[in-house]
C-alpha positions as CSV (number, residue, x, y, z in Angstrom):
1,X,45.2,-81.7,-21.2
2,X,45.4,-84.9,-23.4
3,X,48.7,-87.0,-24.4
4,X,48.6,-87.5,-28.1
5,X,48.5,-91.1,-29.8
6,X,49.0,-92.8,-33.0
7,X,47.4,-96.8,-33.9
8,X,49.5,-98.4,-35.9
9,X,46.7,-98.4,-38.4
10,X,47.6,-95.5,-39.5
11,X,51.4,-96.7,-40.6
12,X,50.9,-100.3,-41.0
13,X,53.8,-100.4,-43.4
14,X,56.0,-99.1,-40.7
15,X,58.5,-100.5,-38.9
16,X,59.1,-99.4,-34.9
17,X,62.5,-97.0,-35.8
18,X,60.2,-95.5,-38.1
19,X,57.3,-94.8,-36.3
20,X,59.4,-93.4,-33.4
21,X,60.8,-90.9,-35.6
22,X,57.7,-89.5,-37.3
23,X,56.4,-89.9,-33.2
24,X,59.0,-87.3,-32.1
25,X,58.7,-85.2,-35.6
26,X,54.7,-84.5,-35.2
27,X,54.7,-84.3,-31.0
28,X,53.0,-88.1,-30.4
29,X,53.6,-89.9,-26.9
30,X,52.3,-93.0,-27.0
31,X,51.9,-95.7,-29.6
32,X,48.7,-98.0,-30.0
33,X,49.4,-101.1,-31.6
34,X,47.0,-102.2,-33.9
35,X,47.1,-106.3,-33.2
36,X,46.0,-109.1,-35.4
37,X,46.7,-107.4,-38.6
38,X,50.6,-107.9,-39.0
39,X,51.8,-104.3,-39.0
40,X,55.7,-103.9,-39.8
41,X,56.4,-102.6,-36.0
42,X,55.5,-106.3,-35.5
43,X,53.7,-106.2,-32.2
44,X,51.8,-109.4,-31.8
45,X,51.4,-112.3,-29.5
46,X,54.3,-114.3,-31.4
47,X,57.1,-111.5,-29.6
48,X,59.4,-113.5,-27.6
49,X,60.1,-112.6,-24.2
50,X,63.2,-110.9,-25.0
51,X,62.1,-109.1,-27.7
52,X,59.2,-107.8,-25.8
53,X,61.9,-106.3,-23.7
54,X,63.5,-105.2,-26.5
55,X,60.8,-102.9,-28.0
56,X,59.7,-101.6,-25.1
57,X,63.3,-100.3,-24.2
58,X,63.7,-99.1,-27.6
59,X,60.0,-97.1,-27.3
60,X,61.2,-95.4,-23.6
61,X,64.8,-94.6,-24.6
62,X,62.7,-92.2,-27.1
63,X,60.7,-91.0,-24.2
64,X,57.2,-92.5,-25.4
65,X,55.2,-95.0,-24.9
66,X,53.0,-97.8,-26.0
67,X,49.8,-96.3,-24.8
68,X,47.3,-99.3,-25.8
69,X,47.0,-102.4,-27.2
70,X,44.2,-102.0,-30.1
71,X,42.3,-106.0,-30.3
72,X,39.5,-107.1,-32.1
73,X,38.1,-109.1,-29.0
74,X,34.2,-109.0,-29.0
75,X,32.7,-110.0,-25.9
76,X,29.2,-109.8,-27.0
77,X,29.3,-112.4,-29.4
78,X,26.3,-114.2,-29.1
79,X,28.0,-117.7,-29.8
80,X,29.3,-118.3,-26.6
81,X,32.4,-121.0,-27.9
82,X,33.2,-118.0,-30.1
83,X,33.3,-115.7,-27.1
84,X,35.2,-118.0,-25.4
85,X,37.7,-118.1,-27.8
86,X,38.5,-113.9,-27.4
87,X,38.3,-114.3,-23.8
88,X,41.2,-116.7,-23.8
89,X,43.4,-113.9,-26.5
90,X,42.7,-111.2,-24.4
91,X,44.6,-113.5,-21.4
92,X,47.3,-113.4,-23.7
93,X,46.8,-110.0,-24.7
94,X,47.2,-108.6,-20.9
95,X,50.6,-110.8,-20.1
96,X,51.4,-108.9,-23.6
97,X,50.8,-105.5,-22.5
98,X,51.8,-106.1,-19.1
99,X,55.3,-107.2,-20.6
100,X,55.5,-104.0,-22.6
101,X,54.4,-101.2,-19.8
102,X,51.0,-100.8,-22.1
103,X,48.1,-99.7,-19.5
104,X,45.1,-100.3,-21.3
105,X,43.6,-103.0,-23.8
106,X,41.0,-102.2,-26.1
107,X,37.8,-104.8,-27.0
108,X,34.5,-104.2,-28.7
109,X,31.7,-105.3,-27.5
110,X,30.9,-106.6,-31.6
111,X,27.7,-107.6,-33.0
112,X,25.2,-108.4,-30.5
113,X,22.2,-111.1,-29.8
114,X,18.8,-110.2,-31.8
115,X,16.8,-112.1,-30.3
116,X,17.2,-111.0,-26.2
117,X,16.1,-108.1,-24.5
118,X,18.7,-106.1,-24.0
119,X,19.3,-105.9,-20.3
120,X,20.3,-109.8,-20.9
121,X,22.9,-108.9,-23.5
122,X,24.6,-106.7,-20.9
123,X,24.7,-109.6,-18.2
124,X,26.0,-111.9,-20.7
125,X,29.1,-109.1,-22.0
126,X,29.4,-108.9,-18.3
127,X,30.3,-112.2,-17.7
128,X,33.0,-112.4,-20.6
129,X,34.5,-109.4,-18.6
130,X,34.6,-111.2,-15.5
131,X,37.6,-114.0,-15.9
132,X,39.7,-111.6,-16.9
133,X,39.9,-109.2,-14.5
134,X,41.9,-110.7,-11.8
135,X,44.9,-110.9,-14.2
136,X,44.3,-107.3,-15.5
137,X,44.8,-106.1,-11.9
138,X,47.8,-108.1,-11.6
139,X,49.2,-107.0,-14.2
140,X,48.3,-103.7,-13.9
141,X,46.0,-103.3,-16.9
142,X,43.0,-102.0,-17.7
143,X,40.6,-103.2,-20.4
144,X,38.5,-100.8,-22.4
145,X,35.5,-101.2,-24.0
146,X,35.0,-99.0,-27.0
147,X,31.9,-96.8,-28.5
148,X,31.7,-99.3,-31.3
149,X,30.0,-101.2,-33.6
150,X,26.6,-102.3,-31.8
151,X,28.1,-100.5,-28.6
152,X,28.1,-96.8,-29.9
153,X,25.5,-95.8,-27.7
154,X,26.8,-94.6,-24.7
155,X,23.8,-96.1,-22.4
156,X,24.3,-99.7,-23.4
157,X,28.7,-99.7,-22.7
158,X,28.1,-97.7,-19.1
159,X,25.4,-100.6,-18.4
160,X,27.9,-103.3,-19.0
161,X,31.0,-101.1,-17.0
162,X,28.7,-101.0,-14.1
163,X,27.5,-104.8,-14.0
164,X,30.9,-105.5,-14.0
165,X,31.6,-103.2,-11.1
166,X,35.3,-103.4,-11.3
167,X,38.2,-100.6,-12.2
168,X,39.7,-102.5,-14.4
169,X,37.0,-102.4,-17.0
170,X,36.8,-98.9,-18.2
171,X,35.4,-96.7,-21.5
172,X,37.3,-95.7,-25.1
173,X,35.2,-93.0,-25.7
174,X,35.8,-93.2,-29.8
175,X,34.2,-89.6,-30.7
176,X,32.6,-90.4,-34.0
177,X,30.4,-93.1,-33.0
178,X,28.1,-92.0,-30.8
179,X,27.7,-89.2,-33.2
180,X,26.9,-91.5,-35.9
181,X,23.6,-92.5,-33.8
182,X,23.0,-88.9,-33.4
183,X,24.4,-88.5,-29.6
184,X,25.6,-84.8,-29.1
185,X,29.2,-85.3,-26.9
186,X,27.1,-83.4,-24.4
187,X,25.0,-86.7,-23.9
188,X,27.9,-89.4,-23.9
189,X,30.0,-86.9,-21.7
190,X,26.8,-86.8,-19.1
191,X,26.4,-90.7,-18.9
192,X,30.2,-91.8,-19.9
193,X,32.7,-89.3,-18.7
194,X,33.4,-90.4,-15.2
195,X,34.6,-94.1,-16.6
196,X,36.4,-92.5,-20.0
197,X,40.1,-93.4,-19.9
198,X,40.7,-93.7,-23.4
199,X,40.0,-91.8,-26.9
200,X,39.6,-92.2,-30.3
201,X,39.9,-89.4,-33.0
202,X,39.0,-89.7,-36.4
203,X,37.0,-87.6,-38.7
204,X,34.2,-88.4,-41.8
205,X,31.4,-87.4,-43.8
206,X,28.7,-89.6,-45.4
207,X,29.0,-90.0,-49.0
208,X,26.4,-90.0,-51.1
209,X,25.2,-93.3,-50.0
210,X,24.9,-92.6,-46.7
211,X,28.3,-94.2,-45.9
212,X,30.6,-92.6,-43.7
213,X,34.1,-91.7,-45.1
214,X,37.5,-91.1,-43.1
215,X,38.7,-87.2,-43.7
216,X,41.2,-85.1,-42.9
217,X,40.8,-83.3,-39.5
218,X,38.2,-80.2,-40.0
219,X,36.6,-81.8,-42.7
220,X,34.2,-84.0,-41.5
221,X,31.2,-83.6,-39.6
222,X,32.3,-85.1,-36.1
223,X,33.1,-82.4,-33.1
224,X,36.0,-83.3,-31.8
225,X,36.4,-79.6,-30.2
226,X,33.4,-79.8,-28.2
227,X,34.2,-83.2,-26.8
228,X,37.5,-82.5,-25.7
229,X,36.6,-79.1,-23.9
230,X,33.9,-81.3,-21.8
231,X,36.6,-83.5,-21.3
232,X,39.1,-80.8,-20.1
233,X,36.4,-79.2,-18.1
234,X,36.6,-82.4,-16.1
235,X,40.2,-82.7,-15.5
236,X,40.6,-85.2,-18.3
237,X,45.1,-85.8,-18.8
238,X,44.6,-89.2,-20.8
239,X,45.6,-90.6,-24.3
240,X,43.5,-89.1,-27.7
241,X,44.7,-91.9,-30.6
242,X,44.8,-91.1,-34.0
243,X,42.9,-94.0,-35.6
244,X,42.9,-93.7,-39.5
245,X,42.9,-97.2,-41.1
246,X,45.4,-97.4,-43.7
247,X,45.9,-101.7,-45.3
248,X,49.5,-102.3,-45.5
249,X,50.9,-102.5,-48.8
250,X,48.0,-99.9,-50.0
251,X,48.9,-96.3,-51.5
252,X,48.3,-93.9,-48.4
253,X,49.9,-91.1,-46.7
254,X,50.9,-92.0,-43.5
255,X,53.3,-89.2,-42.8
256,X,50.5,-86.5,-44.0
257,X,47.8,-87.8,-41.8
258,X,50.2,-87.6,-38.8
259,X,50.9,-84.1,-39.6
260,X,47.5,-83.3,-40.2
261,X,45.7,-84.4,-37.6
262,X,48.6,-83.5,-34.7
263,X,48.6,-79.5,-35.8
264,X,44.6,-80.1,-36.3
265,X,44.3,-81.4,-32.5
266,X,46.5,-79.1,-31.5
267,X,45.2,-76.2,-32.5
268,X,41.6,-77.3,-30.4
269,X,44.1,-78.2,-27.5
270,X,45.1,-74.4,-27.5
271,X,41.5,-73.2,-27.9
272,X,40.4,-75.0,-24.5
């Protein structure tokens, strides 16, 4: 039902032979570039032209794919120069995905305005949306906007999709969340599903101080098994991304969580 992902998050110390190789070993299709943090696969604005072509022949000749381009953009940011400033990168970011057969771009919608109702907030992320979206569509990309941050709630991120009215603003449905405000995958499925084009898996616990900690598939407390049945129910055939955050140069296990979490997923995948 779903095509299995990794971000480059998980490998940051990885260059693109690399991750291509553990890609085929653990059964991932596409790749999702984590950008702005200077990974080793060296996917950033600064790729040539050439070499642009370059890595997106090497990706295909191993029959995958990049699958999304993983930004930091916030267009909620209540400083509007400071919007204005991720609205221009994410211009640069589409050309960039465009150039390397990547279908989707991922933004938050970040840290919003405390001092505005919130029915205002959503007009004003709409309108960061808006200048963008004529070059999506020529470019045959699709921005996503993420259950994130002060967007987690699934009510809030549909508002926004539908203000902007257009398809090429669509959901990334990260699973843990929405659960982290207490939202079953029942409720976000019901008011988020139809515009979902995207996931995000990752599991956690809270720790002792109420702080949510990455874990191993199975050990956490988010469903990701109940999620992705809704989602199969409804004819979902999209990406589900891995997205552990490992810092480059930092002891971690990049190989192991790869494993882990593809033979985790794919055991629910069999279940459904």
């Amino acid at each position: 039902m779903f095509k299995l992902a990794v971000m480059s998050s998980v490998c940051p110390d990885w260059d693109l032979e690399t991750i291509a190789a553990a890609m085929r070993r653990h059964g991932y299709q596409g790749l999702e570039p984590r950008v702005e943090w200077g990974h080793a696969c060296g996917i950033e604005l600064g790729l040539s032209p050439v070499g642009r072509q370059e890595v997106r022949a090497r990706l295909e000749g191993e029959g995958l794919a990049f699958s999304c381009l993983a930004t930091g953009a916030r267009l909620a940011t209540p400083d509007p120069a400071e919007r204005g400033r991720h609205v221009e990168d994410l211009k640069r970011y589409i050309d960039l995905a465009g150039d390397l057969g990547c279908p989707w771009v991922r933004t938050f919608g970040g840290p919003r305005a405390r001092d505005q109702e919130l029915e205002r907030i959503v007009e004003y992320t709409a309108e960061g949306y808006r200048p963008l979206l004529e070059q999506a569509e020529a470019r045959g990309v699709t921005l996503l906007l993420e259950t994130h941050d002060d967007w987690s709630a699934a009510a809030p991120v549909r508002a926004v999709v539908e203000r902007v009215a257009h398809p090429r603003l669509r959901v990334l449905w990260d699973f843990m969340h929405p659960q982290r405000l207490m939202e079953k995958p029942a409720e976000t499925m019901l008011v988020l599903g139809q515009y979902t084009e995207y996931l995000h898996a990752h599991d956690g616990a809270y720790d002792e101080a109420g702080r949510m900690q990455i874990l191993p598939l199975g050990e956490g407390i988010i469903d990701h098994a109940g999620a992705l049945a809704l989602l199969a129910g409804a004819g979902y055939e999209g990406y589900l991304s891995v997205e552990v955050i490992h810092q480059r140069g930092q002891p971690h296990d990049a190989e192991g969580v790869m494993r882990q979490y593809a033979e985790g997923l794919g055991e629910i995948a069999a279940g459904l």
